[in-house]
DRENLO-832740 format. One line per field, with one value per atom (N, C-alpha, C): x, y, z; atom name. Coordinates in nm, 3 decimals. Layout:
N
east	[X,...] .
north	[Y,...] .
up	[Z,...] .
drenkol	[CA,...] .
END
This chain:
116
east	[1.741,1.694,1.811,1.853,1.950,1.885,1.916,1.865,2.013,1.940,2.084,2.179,2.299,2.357,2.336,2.342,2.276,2.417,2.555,2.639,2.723,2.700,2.815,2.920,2.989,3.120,3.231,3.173,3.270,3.311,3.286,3.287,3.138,3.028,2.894,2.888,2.806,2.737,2.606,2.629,2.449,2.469,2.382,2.407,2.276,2.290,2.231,2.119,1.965,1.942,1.777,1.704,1.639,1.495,1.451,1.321,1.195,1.192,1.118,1.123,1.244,1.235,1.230,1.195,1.181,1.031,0.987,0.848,0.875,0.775,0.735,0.707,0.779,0.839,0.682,0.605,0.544,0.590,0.465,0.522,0.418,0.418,0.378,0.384,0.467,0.536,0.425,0.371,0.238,0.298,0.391,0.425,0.400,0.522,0.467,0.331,0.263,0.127,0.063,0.080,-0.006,0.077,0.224,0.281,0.242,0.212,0.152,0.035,-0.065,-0.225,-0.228,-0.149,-0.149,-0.099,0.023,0.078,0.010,-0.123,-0.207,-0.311,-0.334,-0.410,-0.432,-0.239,-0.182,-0.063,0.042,0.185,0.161,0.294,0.293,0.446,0.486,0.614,0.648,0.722,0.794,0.750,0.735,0.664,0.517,0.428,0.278,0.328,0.412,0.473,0.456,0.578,0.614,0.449,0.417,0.255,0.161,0.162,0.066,0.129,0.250,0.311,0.326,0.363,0.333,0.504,0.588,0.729,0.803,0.934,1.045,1.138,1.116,1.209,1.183,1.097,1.005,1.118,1.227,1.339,1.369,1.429,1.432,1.300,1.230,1.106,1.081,1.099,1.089,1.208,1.362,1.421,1.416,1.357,1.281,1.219,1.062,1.018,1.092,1.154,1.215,1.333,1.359,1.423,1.358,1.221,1.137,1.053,1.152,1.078,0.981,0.967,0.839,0.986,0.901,1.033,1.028,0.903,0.853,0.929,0.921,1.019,0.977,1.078,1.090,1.083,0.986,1.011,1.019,1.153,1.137,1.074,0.987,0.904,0.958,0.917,0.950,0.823,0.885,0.813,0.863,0.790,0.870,0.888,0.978,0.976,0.912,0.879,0.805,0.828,0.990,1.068,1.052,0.971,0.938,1.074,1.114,1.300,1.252,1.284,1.249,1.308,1.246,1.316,1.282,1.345,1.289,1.260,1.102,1.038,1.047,1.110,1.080,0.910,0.845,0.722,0.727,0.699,0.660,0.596,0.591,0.467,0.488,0.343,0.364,0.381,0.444,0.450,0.338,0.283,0.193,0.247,0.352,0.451,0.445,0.457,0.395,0.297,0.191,0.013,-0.016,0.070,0.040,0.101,0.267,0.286,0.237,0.211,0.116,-0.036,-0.115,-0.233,-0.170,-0.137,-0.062,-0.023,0.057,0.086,-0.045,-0.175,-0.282,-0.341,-0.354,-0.443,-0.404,-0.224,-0.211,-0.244,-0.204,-0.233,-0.384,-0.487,-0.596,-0.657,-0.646,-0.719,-0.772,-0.895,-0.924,-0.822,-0.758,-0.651,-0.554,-0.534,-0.402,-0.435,-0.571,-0.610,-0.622,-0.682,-0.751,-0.729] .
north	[-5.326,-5.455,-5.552,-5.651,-5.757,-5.858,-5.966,-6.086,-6.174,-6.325,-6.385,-6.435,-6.439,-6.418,-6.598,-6.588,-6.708,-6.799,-6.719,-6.828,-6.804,-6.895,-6.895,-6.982,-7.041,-7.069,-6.955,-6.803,-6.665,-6.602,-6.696,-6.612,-6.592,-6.625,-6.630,-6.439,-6.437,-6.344,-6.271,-6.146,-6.109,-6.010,-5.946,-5.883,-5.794,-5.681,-5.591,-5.597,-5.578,-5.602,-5.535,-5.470,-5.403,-5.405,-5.507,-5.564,-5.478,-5.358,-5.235,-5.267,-5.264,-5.235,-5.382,-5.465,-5.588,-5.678,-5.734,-5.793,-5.893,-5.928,-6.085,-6.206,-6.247,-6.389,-6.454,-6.486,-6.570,-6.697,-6.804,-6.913,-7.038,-7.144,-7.269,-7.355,-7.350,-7.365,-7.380,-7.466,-7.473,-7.400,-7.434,-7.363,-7.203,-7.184,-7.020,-6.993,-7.040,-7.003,-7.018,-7.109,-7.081,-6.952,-6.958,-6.820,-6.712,-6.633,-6.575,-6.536,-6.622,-6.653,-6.605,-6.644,-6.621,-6.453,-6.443,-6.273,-6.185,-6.242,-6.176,-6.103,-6.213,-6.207,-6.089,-6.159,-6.047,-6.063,-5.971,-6.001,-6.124,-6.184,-6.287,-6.328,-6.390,-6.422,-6.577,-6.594,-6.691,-6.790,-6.844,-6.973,-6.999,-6.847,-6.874,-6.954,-6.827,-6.847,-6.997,-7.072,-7.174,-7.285,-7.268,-7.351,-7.350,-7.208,-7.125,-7.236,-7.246,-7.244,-7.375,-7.476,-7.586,-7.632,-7.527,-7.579,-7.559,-7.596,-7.585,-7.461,-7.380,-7.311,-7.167,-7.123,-6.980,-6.883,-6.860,-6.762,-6.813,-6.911,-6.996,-6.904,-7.003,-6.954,-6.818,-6.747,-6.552,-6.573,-6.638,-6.554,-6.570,-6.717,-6.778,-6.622,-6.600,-6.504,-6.362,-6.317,-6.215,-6.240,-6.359,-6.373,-6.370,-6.382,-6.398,-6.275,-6.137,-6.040,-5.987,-6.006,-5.938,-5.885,-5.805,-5.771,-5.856,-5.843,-5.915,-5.845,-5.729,-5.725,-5.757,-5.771,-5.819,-5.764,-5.719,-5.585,-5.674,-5.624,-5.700,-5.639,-5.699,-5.659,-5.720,-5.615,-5.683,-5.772,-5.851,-5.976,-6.074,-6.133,-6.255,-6.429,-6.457,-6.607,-6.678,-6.818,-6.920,-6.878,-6.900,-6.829,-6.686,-6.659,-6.476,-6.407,-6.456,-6.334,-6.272,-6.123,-6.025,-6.069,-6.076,-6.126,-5.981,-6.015,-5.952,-6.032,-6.057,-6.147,-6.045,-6.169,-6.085,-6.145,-6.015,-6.026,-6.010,-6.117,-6.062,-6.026,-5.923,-5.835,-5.851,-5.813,-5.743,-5.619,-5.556,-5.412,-5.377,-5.267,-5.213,-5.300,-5.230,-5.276,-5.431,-5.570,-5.670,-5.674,-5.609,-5.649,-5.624,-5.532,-5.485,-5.596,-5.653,-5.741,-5.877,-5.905,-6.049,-6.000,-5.879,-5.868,-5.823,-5.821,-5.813,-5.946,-6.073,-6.146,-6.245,-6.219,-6.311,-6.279,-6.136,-6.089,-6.187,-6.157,-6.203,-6.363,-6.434,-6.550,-6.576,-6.529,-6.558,-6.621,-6.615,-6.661,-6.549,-6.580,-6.465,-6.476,-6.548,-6.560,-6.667,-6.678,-6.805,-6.918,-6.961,-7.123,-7.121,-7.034,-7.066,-7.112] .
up	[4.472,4.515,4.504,4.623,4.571,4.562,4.500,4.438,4.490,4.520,4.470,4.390,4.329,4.203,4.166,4.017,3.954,3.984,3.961,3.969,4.118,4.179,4.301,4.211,4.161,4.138,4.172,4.097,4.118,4.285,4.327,4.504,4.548,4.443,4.512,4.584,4.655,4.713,4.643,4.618,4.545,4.456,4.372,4.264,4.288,4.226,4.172,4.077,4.091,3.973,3.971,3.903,3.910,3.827,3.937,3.859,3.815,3.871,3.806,3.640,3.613,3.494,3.406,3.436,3.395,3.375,3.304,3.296,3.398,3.453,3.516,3.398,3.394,3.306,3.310,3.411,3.417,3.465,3.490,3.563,3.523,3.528,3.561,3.661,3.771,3.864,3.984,4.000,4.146,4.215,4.297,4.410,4.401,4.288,4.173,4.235,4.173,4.150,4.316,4.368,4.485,4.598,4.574,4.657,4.598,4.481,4.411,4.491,4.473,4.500,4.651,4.727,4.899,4.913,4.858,4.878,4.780,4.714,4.663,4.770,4.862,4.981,5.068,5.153,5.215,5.221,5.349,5.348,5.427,5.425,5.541,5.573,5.672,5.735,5.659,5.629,5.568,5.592,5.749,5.782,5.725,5.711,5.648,5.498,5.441,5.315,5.303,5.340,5.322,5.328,5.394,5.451,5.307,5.284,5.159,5.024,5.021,4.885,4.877,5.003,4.980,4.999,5.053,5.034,5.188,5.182,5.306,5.290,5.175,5.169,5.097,5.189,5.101,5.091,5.122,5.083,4.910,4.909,4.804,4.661,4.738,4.665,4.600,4.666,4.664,4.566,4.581,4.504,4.362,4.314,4.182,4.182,4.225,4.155,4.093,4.217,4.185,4.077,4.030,3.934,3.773,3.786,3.695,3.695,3.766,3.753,3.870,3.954,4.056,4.185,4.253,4.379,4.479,4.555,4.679,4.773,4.819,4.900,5.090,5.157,5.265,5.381,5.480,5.527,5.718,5.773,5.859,5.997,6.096,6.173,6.332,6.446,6.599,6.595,6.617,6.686,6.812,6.847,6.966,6.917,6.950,6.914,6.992,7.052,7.087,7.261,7.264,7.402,7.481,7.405,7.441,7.420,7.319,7.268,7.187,7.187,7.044,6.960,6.840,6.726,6.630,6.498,6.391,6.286,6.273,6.156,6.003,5.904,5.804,5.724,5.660,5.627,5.430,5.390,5.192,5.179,5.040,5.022,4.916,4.815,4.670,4.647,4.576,4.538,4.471,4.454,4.329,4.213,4.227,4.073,4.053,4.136,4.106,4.091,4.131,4.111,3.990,3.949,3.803,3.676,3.722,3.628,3.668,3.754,3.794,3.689,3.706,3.620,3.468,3.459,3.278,3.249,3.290,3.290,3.274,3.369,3.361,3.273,3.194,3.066,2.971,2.957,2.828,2.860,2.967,3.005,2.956,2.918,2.910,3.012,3.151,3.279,3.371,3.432,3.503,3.615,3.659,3.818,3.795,3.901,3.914,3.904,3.920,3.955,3.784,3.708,3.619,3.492] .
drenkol	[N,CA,C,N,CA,C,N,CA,C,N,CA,C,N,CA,C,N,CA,C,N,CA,C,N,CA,C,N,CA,C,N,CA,C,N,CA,C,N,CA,C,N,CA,C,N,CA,C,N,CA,C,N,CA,C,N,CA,C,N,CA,C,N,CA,C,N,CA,C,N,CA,C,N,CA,C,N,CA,C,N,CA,C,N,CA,C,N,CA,C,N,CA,C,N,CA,C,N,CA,C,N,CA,C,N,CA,C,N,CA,C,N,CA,C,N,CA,C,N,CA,C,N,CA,C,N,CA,C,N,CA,C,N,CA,C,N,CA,C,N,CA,C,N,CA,C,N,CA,C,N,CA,C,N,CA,C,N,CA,C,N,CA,C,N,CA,C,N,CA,C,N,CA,C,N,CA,C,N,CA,C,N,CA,C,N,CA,C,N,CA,C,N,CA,C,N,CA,C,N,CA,C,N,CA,C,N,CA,C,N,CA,C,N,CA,C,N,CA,C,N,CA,C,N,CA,C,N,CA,C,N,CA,C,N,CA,C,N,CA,C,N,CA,C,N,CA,C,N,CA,C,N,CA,C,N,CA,C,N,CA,C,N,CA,C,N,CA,C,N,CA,C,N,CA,C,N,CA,C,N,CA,C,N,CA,C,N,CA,C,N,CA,C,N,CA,C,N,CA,C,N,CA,C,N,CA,C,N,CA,C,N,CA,C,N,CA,C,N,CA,C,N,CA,C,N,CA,C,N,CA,C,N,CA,C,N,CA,C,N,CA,C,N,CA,C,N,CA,C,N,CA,C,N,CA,C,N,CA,C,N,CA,C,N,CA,C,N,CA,C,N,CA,C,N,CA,C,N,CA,C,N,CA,C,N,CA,C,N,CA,C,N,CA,C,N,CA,C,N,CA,C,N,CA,C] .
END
């Protein structure tokens, strides 16, 4: 999985890093919580993303989580733009492997879900 690296001062670019083996931090973070709550749902393309979560910058967004542990990964799909040009949309998903530390995360959280 790449993530993006915490410090660009070094030449920036992306790092290695392998959230399998890492807990989900947890969050407080609305946005957190309502992108969470939506790719709980289903997958969706960045623009739902962004709508769902309440922000301008759902790449952004994804890479917070996956920094706090979940993958989300990105799976990109043919689609058409507005112009009828093939594009390739990318789509977020949860893994098993997030559903599981998002529901471990809400146990110990003591809430039945995200709102709660």
């Amino acid at each position: 999985m790449i993530a993006p690296a915490d410090n660009r001062g070094d030449g920036g670019g992306r790092e290695n890093i392998r959230p399998e083996y890492s807990r989900f931090a947890g969050t407080d973070n609305p946005r957190h919580l309502r992108a969470i709550a939506a790719l709980q749902r289903r997958p969706m393309p960045r623009e739902h993303l962004d709508r769902a979560a309440g922000c301008s910058n759902g790449p952004d967004l994804v890479a917070e989580l996956r920094r706090r542990g979940l993958e989300i990964p990105c799976m990109r799909v043919e689609d058409f733009d507005r112009d009828g040009e093939r594009i390739r949309r990318g789509v977020y998903s949860l893994t098993e492997r997030d559903r599981r530390k998002i529901n471990r995360w809400l146990a110990q959280r003591g809430t039945g879900g995200i709102n709660g």
